[in-house]
C-alpha positions as CSV (number, residue, x, y, z in Angstrom):
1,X,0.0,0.0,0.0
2,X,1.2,3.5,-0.9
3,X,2.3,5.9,2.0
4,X,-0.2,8.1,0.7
5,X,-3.0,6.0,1.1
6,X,-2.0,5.2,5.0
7,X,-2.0,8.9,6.1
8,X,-4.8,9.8,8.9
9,X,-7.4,12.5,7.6
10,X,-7.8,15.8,9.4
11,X,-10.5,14.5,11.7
12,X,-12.2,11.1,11.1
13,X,-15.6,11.6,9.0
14,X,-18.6,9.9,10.6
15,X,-21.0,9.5,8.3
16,X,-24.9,8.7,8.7
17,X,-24.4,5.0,7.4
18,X,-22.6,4.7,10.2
19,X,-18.9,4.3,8.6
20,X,-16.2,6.6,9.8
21,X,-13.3,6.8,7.4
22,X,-10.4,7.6,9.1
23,X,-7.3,7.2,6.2
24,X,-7.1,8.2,2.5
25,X,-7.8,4.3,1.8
26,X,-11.2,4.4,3.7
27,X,-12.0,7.6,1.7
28,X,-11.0,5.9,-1.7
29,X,-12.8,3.0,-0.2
30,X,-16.0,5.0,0.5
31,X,-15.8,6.5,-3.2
32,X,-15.2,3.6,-5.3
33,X,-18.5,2.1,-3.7
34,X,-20.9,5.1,-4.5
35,X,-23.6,5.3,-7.0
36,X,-22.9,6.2,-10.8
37,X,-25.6,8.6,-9.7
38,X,-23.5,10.1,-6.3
39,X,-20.1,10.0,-8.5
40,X,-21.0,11.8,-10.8
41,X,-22.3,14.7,-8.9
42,X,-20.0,17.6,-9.0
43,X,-19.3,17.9,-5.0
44,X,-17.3,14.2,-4.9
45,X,-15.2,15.7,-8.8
46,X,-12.8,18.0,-6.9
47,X,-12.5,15.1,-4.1
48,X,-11.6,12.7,-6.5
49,X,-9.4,15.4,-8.4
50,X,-7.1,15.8,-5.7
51,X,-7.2,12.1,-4.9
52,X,-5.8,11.3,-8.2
53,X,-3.0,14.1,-7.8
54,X,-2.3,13.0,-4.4
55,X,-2.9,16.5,-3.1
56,X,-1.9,17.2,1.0
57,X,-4.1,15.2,3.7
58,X,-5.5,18.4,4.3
59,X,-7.3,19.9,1.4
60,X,-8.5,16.1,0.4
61,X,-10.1,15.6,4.2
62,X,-11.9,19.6,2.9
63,X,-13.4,18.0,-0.3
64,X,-14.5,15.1,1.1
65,X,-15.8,16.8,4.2
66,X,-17.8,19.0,1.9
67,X,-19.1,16.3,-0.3
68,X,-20.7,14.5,2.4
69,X,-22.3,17.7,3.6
70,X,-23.6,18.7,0.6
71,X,-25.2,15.3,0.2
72,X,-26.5,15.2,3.9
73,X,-24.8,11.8,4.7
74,X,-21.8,14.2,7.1
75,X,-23.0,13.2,10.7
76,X,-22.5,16.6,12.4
77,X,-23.7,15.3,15.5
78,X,-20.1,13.1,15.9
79,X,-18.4,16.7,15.1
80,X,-17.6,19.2,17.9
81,X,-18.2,22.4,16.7
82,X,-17.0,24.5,19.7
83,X,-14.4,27.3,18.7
84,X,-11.8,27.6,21.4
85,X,-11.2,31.6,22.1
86,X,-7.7,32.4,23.2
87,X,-7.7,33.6,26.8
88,X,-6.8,37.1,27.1
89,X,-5.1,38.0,30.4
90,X,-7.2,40.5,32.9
91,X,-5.5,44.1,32.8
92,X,-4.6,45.0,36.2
């Protein structure tokens, strides 16, 4: 198996079919086992896009994070949402 394939996404995607692709492979998994009909929807081309060109962990976890929101299968109940705020110290 590639390196590429073995690296850790961002954060691990639960979905609503309850899989949770944690690696590129479980990604590439996911997507070779869609639909004709969810491939070829336009949210899952830039995904596969950057796939193919082997683009950073990063922006590939983006496009696939975004494709399963657009199609509603993203559980964003497994997500924690909560933006840390820097402390600020207390002026004296």
């Amino acid at each position: 198996m590639s390196p590429y394939l073995s690296q850790k996404l961002t954060r691990p995607l639960v979905t609503k079919g309850g899989g949770t692709p944690r690696t590129v492979l479980d990604v590439r998994t996911y997507m070779l086992a869609l639909s004709k009909e969810r491939e070829h929807r336009s949210h899952w081309q830039p995904a596969a896009e950057l796939l193919l060109d082997g683009a950073t962990v990063a922006d590939f976890s983006k496009a696939v994070e975004l494709a399963l929101f657009y199609e509603a299968k993203l559980d964003l109940t497994a997500i924690d949402l909560r933006c840390e705020r820097p402390t600020v110290p207390k002026s004296r």
